[in-house]
C-alpha positions in Angstrom: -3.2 29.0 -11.6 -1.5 30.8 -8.5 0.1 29.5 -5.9 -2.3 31.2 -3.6 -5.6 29.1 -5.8 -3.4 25.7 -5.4 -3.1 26.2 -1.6 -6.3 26.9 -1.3 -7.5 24.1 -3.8 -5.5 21.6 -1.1 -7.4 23.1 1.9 -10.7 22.5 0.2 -10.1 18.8 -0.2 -8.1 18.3 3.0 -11.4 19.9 4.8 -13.9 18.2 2.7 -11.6 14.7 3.5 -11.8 15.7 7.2 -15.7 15.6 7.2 -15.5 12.2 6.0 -15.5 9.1 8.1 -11.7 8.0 7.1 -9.4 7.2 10.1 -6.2 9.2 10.0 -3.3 8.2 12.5 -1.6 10.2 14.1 -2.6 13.6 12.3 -5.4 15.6 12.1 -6.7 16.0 8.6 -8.9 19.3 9.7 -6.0 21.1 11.5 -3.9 20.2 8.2 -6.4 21.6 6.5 -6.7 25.0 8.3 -2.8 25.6 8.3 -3.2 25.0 4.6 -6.0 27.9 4.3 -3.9 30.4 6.7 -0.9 29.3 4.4 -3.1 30.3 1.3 -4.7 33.8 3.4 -1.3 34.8 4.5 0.7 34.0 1.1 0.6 37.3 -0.5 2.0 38.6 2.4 5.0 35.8 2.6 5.5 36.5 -0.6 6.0 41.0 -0.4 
């Protein structure tokens, strides 16, 4: 599997975690999630 599929794999579950009812401290589990997906979008071009 690519790096780009594992990134996006971990934006999946951090967004899926985010619609659930689970406190999280001092981070946002959605915005973690989104820089993960932009991270995953942007990677082939990181990676030129």
């Amino acid at each position: 599997m690519s790096t780009q599929g594992i990134l996006y794999i971990i934006a999946v579950i951090l967004l899926v975690l985010a619609a659930l009812p689970i406190p999280s401290r001092g981070f946002s589990l959605a915005l973690l999630g989104a820089a993960f997906a932009l991270l995953a979008y942007s990677w082939p071009v990181l990676t030129a």
